[in-house]
mmCIF file of the N, C-alpha and C atoms, coordinates in Angstrom:
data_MODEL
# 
_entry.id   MODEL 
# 
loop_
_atom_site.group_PDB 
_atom_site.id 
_atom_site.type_symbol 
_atom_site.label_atom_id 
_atom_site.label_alt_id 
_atom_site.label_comp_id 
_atom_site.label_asym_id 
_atom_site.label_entity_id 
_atom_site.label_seq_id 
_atom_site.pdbx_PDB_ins_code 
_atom_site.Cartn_x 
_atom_site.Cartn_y 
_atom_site.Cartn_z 
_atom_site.occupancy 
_atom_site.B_iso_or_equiv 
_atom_site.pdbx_formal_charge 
_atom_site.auth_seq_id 
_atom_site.auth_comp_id 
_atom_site.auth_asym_id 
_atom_site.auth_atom_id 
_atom_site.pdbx_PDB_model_num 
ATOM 1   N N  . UNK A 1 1  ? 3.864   -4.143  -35.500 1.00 0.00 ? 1  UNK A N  1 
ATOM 2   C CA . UNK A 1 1  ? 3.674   -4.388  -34.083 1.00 0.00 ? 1  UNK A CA 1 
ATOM 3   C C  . UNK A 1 1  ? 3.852   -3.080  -33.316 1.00 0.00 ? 1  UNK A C  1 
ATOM 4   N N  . UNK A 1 2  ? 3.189   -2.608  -32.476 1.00 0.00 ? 2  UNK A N  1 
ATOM 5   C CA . UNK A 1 2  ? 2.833   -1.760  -31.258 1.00 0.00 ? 2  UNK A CA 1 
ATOM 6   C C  . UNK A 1 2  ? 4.314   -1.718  -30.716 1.00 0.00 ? 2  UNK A C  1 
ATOM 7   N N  . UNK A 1 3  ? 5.025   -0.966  -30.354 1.00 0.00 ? 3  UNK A N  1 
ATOM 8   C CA . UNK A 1 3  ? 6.355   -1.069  -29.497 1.00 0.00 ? 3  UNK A CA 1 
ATOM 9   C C  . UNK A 1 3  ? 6.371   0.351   -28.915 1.00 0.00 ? 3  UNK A C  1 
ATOM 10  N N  . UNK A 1 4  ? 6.859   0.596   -27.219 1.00 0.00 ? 4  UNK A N  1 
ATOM 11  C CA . UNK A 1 4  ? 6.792   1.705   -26.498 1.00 0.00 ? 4  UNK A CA 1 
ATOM 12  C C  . UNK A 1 4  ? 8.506   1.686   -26.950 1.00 0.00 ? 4  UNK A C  1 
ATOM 13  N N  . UNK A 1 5  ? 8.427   3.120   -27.180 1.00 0.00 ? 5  UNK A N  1 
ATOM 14  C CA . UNK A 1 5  ? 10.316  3.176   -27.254 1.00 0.00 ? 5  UNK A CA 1 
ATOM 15  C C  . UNK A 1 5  ? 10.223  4.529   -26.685 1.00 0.00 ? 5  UNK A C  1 
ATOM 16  N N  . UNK A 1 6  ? 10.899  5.234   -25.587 1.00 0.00 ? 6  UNK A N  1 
ATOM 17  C CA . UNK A 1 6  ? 11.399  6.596   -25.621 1.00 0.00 ? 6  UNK A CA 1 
ATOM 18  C C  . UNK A 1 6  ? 11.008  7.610   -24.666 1.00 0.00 ? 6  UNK A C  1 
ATOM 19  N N  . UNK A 1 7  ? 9.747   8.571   -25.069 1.00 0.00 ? 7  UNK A N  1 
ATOM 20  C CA . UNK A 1 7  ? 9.434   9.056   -23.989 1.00 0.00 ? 7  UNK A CA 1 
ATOM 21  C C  . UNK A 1 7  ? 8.184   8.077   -23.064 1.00 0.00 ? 7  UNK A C  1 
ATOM 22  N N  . UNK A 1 8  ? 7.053   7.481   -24.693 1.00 0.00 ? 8  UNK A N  1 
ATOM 23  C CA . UNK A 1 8  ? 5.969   6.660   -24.261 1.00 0.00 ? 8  UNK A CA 1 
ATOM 24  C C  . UNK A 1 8  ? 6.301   5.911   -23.306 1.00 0.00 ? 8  UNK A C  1 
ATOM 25  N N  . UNK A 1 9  ? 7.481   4.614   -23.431 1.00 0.00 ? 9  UNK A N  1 
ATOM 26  C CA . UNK A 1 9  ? 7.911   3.740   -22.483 1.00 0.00 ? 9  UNK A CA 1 
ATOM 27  C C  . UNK A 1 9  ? 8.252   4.643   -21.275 1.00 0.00 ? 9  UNK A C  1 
ATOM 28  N N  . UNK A 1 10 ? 8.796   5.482   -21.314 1.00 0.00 ? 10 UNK A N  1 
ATOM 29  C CA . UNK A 1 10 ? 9.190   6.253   -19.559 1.00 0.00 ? 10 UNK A CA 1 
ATOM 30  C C  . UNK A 1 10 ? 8.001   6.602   -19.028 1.00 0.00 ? 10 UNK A C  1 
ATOM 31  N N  . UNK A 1 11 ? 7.043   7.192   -19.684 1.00 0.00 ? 11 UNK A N  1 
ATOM 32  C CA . UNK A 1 11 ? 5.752   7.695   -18.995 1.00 0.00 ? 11 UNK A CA 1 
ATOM 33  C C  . UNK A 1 11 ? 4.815   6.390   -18.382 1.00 0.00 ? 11 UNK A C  1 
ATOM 34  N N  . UNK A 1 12 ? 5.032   5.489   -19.423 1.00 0.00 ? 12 UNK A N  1 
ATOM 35  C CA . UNK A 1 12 ? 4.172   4.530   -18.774 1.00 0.00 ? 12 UNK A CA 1 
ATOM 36  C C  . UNK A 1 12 ? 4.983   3.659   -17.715 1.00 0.00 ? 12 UNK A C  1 
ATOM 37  N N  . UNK A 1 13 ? 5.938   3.600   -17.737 1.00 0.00 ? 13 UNK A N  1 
ATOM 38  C CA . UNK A 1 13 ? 7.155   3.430   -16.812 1.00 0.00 ? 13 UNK A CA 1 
ATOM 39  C C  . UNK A 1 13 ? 6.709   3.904   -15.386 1.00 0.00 ? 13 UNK A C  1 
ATOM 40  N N  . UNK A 1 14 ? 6.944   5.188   -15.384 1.00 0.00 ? 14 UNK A N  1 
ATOM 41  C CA . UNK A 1 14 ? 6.081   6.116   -14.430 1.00 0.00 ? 14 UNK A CA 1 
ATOM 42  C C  . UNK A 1 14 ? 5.099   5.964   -13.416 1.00 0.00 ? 14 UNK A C  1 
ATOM 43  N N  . UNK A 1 15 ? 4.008   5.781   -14.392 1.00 0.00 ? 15 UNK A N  1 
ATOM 44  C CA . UNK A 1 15 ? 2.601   6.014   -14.193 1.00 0.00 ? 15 UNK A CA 1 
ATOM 45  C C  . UNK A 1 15 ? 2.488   4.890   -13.601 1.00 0.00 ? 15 UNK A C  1 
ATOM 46  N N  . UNK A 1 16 ? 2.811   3.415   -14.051 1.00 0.00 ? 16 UNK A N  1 
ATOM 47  C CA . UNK A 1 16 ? 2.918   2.052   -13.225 1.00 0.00 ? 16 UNK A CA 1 
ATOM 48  C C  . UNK A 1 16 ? 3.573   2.140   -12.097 1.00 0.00 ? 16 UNK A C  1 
ATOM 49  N N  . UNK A 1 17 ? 4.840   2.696   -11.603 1.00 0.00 ? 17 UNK A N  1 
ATOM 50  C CA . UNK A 1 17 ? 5.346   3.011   -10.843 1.00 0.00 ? 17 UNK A CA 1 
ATOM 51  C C  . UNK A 1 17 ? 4.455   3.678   -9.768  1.00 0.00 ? 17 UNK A C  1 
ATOM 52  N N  . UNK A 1 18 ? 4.126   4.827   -9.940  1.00 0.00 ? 18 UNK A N  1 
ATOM 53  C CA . UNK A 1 18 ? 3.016   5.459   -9.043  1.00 0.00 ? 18 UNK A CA 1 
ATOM 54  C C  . UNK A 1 18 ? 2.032   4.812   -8.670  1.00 0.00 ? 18 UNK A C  1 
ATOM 55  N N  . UNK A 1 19 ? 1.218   3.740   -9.674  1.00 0.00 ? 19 UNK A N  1 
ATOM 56  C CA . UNK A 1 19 ? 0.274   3.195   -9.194  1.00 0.00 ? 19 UNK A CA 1 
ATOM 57  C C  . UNK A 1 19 ? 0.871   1.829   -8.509  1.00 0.00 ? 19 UNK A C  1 
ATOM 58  N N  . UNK A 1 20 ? 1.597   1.432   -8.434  1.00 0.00 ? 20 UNK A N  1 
ATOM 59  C CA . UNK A 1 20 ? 1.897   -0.061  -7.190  1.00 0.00 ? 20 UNK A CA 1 
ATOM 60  C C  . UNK A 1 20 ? 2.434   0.717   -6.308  1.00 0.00 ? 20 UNK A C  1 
ATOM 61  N N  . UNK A 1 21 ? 2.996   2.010   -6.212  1.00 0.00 ? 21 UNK A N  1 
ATOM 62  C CA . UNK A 1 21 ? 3.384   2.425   -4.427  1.00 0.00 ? 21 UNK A CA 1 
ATOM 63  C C  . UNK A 1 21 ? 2.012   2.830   -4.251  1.00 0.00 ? 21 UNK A C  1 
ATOM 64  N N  . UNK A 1 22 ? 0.912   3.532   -5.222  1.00 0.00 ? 22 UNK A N  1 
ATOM 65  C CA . UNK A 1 22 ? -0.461  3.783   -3.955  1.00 0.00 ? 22 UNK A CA 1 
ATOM 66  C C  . UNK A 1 22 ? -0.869  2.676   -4.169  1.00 0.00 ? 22 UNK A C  1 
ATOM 67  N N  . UNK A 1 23 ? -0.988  1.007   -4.581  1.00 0.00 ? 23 UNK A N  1 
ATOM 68  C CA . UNK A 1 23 ? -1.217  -0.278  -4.459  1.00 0.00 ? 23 UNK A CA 1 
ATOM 69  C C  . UNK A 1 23 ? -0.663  -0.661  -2.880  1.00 0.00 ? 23 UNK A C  1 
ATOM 70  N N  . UNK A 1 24 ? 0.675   -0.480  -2.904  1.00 0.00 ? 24 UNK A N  1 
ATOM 71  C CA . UNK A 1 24 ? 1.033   -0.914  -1.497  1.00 0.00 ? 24 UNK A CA 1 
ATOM 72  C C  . UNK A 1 24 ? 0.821   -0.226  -0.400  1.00 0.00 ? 24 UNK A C  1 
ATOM 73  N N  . UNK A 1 25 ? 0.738   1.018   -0.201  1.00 0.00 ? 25 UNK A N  1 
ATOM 74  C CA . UNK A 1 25 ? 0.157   2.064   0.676   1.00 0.00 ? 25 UNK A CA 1 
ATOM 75  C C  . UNK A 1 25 ? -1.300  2.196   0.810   1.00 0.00 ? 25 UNK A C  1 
ATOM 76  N N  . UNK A 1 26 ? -1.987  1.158   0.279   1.00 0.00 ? 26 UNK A N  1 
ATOM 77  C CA . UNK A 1 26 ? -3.393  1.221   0.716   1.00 0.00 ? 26 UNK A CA 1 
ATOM 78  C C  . UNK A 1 26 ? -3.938  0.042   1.936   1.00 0.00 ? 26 UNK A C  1 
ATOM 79  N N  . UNK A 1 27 ? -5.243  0.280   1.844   1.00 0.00 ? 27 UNK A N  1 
ATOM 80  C CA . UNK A 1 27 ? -5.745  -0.084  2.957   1.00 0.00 ? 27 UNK A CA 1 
ATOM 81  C C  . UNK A 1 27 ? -6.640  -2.073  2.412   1.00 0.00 ? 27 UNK A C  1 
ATOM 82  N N  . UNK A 1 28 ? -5.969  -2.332  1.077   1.00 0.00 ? 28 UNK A N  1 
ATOM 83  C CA . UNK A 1 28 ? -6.700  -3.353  1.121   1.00 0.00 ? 28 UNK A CA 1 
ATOM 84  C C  . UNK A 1 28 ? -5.583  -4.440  1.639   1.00 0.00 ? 28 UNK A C  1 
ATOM 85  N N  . UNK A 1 29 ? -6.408  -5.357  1.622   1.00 0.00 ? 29 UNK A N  1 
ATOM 86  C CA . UNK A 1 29 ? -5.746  -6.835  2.336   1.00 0.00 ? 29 UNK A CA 1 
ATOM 87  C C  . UNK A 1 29 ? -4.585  -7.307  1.804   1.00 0.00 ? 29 UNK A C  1 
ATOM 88  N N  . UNK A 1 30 ? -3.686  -8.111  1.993   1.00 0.00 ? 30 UNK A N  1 
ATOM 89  C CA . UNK A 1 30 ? -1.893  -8.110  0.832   1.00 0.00 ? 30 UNK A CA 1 
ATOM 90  C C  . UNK A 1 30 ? -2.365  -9.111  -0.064  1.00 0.00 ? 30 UNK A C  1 
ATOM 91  N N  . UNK A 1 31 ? -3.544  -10.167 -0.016  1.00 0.00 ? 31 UNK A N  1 
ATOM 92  C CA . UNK A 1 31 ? -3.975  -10.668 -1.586  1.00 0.00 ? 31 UNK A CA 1 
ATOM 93  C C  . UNK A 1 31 ? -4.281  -9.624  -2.494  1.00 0.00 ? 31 UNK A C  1 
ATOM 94  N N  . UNK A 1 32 ? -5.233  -8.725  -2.154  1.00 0.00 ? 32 UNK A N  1 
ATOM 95  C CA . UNK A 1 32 ? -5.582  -7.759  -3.314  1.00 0.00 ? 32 UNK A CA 1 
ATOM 96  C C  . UNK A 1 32 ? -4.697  -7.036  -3.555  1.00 0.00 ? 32 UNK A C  1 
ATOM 97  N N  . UNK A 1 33 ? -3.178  -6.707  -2.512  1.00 0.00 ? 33 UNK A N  1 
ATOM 98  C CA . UNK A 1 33 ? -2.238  -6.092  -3.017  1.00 0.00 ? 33 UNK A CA 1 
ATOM 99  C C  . UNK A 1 33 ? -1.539  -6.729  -4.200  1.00 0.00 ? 33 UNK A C  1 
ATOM 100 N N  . UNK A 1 34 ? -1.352  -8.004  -3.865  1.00 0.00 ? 34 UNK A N  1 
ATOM 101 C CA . UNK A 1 34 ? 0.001   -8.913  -4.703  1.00 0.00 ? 34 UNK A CA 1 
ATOM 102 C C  . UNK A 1 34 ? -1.241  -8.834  -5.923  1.00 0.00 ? 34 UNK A C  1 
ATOM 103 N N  . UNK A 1 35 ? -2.320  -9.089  -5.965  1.00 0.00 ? 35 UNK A N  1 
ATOM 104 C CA . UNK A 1 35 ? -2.728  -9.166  -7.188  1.00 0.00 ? 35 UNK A CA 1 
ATOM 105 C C  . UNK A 1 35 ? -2.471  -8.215  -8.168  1.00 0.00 ? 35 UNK A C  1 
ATOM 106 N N  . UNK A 1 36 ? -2.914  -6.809  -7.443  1.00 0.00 ? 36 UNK A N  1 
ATOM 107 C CA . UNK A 1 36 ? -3.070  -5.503  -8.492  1.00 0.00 ? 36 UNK A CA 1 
ATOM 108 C C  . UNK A 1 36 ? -1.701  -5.635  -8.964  1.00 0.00 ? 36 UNK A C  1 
ATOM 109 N N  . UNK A 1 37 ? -0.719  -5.618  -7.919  1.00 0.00 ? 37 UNK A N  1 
ATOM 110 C CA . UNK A 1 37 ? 0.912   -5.426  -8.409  1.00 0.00 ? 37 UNK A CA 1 
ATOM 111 C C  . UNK A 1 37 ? 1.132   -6.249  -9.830  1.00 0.00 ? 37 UNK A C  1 
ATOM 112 N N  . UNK A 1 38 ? 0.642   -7.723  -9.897  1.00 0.00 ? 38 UNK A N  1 
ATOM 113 C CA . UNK A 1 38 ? 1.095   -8.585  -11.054 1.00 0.00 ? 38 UNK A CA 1 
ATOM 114 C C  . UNK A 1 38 ? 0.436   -7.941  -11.937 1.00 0.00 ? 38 UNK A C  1 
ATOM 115 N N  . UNK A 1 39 ? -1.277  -7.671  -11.907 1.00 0.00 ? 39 UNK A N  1 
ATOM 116 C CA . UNK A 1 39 ? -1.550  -6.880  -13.112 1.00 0.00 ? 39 UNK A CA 1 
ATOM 117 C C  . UNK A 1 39 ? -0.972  -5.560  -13.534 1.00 0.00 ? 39 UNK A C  1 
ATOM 118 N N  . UNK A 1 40 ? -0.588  -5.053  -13.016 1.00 0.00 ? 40 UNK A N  1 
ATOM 119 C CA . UNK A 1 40 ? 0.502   -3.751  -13.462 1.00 0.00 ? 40 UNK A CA 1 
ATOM 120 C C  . UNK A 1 40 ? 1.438   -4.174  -13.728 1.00 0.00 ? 40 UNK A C  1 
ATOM 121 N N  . UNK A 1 41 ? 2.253   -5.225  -13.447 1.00 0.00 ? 41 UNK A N  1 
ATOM 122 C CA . UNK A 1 41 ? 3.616   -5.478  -13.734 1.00 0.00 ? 41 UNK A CA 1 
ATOM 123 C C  . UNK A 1 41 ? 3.770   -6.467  -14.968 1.00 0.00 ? 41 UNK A C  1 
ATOM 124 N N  . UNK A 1 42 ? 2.318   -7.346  -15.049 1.00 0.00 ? 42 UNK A N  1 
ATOM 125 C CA . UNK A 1 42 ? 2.491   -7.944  -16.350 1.00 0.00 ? 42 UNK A CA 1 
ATOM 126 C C  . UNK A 1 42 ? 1.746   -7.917  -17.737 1.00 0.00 ? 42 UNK A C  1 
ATOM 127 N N  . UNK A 1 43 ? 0.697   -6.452  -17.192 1.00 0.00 ? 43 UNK A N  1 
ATOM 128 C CA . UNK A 1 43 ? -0.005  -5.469  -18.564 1.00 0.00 ? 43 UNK A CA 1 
ATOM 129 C C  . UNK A 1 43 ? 0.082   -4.076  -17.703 1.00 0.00 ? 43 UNK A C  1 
ATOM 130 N N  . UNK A 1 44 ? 1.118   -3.764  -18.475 1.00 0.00 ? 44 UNK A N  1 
ATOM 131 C CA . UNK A 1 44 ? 1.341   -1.933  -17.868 1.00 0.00 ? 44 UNK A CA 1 
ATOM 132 C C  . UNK A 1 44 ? 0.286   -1.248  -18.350 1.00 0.00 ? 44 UNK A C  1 
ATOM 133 N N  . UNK A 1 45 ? 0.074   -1.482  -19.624 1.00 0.00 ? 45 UNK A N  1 
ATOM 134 C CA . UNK A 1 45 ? -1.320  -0.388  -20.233 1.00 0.00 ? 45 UNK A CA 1 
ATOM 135 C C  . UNK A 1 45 ? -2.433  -0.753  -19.417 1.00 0.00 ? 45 UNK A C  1 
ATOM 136 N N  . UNK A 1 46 ? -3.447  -1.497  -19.627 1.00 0.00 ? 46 UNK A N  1 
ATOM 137 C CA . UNK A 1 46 ? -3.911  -2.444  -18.833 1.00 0.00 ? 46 UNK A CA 1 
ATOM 138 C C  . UNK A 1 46 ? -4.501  -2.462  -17.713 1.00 0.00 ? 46 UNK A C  1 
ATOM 139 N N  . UNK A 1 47 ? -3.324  -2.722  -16.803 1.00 0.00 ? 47 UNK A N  1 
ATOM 140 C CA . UNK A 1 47 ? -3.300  -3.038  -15.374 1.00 0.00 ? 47 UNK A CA 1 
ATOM 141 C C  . UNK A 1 47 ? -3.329  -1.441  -14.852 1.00 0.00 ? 47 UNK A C  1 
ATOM 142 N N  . UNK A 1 48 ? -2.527  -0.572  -15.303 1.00 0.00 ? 48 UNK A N  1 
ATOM 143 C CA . UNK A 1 48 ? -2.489  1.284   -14.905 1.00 0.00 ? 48 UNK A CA 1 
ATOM 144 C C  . UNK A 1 48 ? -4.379  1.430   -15.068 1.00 0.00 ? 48 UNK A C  1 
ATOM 145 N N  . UNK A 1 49 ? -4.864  1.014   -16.376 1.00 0.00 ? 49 UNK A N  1 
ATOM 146 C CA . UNK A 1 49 ? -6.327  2.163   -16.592 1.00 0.00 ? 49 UNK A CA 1 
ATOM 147 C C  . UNK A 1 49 ? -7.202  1.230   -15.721 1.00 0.00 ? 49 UNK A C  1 
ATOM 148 N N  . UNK A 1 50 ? -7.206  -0.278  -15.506 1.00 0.00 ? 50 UNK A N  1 
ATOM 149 C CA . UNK A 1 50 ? -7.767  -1.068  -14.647 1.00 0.00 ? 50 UNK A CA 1 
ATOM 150 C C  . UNK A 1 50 ? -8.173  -0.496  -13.208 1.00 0.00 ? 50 UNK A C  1 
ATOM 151 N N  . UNK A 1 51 ? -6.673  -0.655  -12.765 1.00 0.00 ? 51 UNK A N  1 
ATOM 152 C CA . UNK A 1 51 ? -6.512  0.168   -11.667 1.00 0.00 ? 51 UNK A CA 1 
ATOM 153 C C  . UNK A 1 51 ? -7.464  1.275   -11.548 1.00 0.00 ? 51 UNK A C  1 
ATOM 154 N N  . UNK A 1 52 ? -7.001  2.275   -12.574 1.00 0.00 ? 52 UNK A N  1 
ATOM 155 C CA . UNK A 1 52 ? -7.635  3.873   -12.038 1.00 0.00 ? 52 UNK A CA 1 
ATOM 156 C C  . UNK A 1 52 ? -9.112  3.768   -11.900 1.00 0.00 ? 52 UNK A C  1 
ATOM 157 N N  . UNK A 1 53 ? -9.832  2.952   -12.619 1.00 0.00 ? 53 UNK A N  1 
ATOM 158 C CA . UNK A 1 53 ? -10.759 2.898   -12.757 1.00 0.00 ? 53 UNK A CA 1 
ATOM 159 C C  . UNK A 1 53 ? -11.377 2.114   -11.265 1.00 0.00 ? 53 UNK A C  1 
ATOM 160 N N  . UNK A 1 54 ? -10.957 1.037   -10.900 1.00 0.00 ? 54 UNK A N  1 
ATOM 161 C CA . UNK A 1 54 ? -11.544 0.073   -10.022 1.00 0.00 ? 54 UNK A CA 1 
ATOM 162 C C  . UNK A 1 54 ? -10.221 -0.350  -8.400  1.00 0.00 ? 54 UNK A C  1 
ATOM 163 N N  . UNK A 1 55 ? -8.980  0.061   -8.866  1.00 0.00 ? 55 UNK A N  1 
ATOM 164 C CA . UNK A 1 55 ? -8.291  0.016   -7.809  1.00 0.00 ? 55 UNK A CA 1 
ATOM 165 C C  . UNK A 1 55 ? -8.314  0.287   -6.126  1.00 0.00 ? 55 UNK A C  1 
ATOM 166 N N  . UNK A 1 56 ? -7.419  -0.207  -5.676  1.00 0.00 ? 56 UNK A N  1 
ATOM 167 C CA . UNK A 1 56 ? -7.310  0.470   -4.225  1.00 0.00 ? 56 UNK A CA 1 
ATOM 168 C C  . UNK A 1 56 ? -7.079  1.892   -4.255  1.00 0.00 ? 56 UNK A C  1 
ATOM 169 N N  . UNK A 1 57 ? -7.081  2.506   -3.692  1.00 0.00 ? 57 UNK A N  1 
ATOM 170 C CA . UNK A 1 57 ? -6.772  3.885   -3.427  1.00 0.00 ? 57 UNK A CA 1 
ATOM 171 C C  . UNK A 1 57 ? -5.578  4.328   -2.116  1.00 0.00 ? 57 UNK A C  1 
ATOM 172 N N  . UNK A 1 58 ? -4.826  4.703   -2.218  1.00 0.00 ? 58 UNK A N  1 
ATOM 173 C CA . UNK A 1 58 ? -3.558  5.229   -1.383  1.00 0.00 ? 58 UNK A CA 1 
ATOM 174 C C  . UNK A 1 58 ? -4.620  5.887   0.323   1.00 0.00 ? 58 UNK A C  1 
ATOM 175 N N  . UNK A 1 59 ? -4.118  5.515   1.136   1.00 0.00 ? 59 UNK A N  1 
ATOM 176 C CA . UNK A 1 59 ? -4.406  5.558   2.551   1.00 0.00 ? 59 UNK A CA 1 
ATOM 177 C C  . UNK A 1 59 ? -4.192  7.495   2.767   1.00 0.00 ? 59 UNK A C  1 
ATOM 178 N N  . UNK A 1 60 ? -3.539  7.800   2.031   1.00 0.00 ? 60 UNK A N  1 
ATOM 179 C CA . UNK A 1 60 ? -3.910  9.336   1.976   1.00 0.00 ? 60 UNK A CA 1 
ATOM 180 C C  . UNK A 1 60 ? -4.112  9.973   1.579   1.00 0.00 ? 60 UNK A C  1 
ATOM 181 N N  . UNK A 1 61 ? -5.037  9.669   0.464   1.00 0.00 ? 61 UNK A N  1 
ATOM 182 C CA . UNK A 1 61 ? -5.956  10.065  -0.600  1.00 0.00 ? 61 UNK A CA 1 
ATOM 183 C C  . UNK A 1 61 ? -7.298  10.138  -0.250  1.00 0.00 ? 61 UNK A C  1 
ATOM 184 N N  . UNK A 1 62 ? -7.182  10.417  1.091   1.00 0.00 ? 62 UNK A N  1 
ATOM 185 C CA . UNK A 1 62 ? -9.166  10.110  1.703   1.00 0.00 ? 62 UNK A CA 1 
ATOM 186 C C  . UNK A 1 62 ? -9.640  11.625  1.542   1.00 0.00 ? 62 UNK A C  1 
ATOM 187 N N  . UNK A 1 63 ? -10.632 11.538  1.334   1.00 0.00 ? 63 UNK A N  1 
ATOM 188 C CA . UNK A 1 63 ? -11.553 12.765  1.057   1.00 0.00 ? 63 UNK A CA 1 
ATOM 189 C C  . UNK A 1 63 ? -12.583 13.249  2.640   1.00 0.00 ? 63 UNK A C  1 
# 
């Protein structure tokens, strides 16, 4: 079985972390917030590359 132990688990620790504060600091509606949050919080691998790929984007991250 697959198991994060050590540095892997902290990084992805991390990286989920970063992505639900620019989840909540964005500009979409608080359904699409609470959603993204559960998918990050209940598939970290997952829900992080989901995100990067198709997510909200942080309100000061505008180009």
């Amino acid at each position: 079985m697959f198991e994060l132990s050590g540095f892997g688990g902290l990084l992805i620790l991390a990286l989920d972390l970063w992505a639900i504060i620019s989840v909540i600091g964005s500009n979409a509606t608080t359904g699409k917030k609470v959603i993204w949050t559960l998918l990050i919080l209940f598939l970290p691998i997952l829900g992080f590359i989901l995100w990067l790929i198709m997510g909200p984007r942080s309100a000061t991250r505008r180009v």
